[in-house]
N, C-alpha and C positions, 0 to 999 in steps of 0.2 A: 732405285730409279723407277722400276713399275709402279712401284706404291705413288709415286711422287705423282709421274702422268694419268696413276687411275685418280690421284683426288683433283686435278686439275679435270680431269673430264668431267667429274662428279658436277663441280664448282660451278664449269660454265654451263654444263645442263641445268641448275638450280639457276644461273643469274638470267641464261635464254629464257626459260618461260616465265621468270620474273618480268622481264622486259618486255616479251611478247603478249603474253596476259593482257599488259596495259594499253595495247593499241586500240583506238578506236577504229567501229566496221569502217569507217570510212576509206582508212588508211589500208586496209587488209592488201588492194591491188598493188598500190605500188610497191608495196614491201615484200610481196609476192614478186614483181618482179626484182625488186633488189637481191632477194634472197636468191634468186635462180641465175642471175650474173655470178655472185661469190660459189654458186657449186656449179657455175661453169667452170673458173678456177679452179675449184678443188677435183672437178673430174681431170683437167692438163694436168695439174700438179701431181694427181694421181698416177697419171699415165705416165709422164718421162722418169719418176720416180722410178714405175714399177719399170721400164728400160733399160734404165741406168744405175738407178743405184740399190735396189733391194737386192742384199746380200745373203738373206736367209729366206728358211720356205716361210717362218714366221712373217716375215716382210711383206712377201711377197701375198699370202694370205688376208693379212690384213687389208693392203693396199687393193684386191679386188672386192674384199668385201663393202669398203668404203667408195671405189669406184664405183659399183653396182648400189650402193645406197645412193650414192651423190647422182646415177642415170636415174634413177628415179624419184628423185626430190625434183629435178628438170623437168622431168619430161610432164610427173603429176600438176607441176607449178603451174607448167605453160598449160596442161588442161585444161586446169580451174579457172585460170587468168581468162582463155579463151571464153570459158562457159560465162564468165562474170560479165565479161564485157559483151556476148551474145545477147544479156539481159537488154540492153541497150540500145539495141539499133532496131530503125523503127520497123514494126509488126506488116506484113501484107495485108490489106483490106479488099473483099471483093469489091468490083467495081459497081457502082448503082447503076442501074438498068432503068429504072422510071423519074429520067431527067425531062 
């Protein structure tokens, strides 16, 4: 059973940056925000899991290590998204003085 979900991890990590690779810069934000929606999910999923049902310290290990990865896939996301979209809004210019 461990062999089985480390080659399924293996798997989707090789098909992700397959996928991700091919984005064009265009797309990088919203996909930035997509991706920060699904590990909102996975930080709740993480949490009542680790409430409710983690039955071993292995469980319970894992589930905050994932937790604490998945706060910081969020938190980074929302950084970069913010700083992306900073790019964008319009610059302050002094004002001209010899009108």
């Amino acid at each position: 059973m461990l062999v089985q979900n480390l080659a399924v991890l293996v798997l989707a990590g090789f098909v992700g940056f397959a996928v991700i690779s091919k984005v064009p810069n265009t797309l990088h934000t919203p996909l930035m925000s997509g991706t920060n929606a699904i590990h909102g999910i996975v930080l709740l999923g993480g949490l009542i899991v680790l409430g409710l049902g983690a039955d071993t310290v292995l469980d319970k290990i894992l589930l905050v290590i994932a937790i604490a990865f998945g706060t910081i896939n969020v938190v980074g996301g929302f950084l970069v998204t913010d700083r992306m979209l900073a790019m964008f809004k319009a610059k302050d210019r002094p004002e001209r003085t010899d009108k």
